[in-house]
Legacy VTK file of the C-alpha trace (Angstrom):
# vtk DataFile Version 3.0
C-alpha trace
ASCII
DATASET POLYDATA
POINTS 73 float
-25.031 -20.961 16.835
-22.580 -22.422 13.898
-19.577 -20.777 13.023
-18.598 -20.937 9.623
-14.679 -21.735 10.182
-13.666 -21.771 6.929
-15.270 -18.220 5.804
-13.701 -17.189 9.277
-10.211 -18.693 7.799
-10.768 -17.169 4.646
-11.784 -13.759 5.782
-8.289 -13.657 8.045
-6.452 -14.698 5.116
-8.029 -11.925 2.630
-7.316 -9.414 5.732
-3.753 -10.285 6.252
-2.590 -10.430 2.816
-4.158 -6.986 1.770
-3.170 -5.090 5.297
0.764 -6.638 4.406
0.384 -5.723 1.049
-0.643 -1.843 1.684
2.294 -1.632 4.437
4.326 -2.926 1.973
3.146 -0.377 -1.070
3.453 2.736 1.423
6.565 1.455 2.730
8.165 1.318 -0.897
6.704 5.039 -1.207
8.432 6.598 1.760
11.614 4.871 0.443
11.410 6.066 -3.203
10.857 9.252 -1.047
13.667 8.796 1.187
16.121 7.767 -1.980
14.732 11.028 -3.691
15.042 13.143 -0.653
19.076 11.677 -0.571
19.729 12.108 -4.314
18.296 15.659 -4.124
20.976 16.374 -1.047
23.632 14.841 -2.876
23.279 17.745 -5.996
21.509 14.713 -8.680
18.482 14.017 -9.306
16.269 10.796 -9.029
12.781 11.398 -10.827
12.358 8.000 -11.166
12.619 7.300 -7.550
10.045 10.003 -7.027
7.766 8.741 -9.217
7.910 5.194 -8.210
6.729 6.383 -4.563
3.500 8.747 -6.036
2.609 5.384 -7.790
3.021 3.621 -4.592
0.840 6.139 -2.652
-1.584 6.509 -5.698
-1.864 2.435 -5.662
-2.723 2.999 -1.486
-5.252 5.538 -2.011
-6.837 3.484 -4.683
-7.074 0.601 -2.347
-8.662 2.332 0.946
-11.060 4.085 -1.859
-11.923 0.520 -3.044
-12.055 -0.860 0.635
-14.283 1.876 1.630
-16.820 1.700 -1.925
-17.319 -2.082 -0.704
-18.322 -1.314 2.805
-21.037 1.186 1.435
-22.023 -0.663 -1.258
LINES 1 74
73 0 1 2 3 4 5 6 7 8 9 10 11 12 13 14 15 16 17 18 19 20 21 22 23 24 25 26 27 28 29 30 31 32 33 34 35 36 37 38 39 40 41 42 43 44 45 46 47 48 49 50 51 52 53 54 55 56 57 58 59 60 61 62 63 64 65 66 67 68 69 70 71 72
């Protein structure tokens, strides 16, 4: 049995960069949340802020439904 160590490499690389990636875009979504949540509390308004963060969790969704059309296909 061979193992292919440089697939292996590139397979954790793809994996790690996509998993920090999607943290990263649903992290920037609860924050746009969070800054729209405190602007709304304060008597203002931040649309842009709420906007931002349904991009961010559009973007997410986009990516599991992308993850998930490779594994079937």
């Amino acid at each position: 049995m061979n193992i292919d160590w440089a697939a292996l490499g590139t397979v954790f690389g793809v994996s790690l960069v996509a998993t920090v990636a999607l943290v990263g875009l649903f992290t920037l979504g609860i924050v746009g949340l969070s800054k729209q949540t405190a602007a709304a509390a304060s008597g203002g308004s931040a649309p842009a802020a709420r906007t931002g963060a349904y991009a961010c969790f559009a973007l997410c969704a986009a990516a599991v439904a992308y993850g998930i059309f490779l594994i079937v296909a």
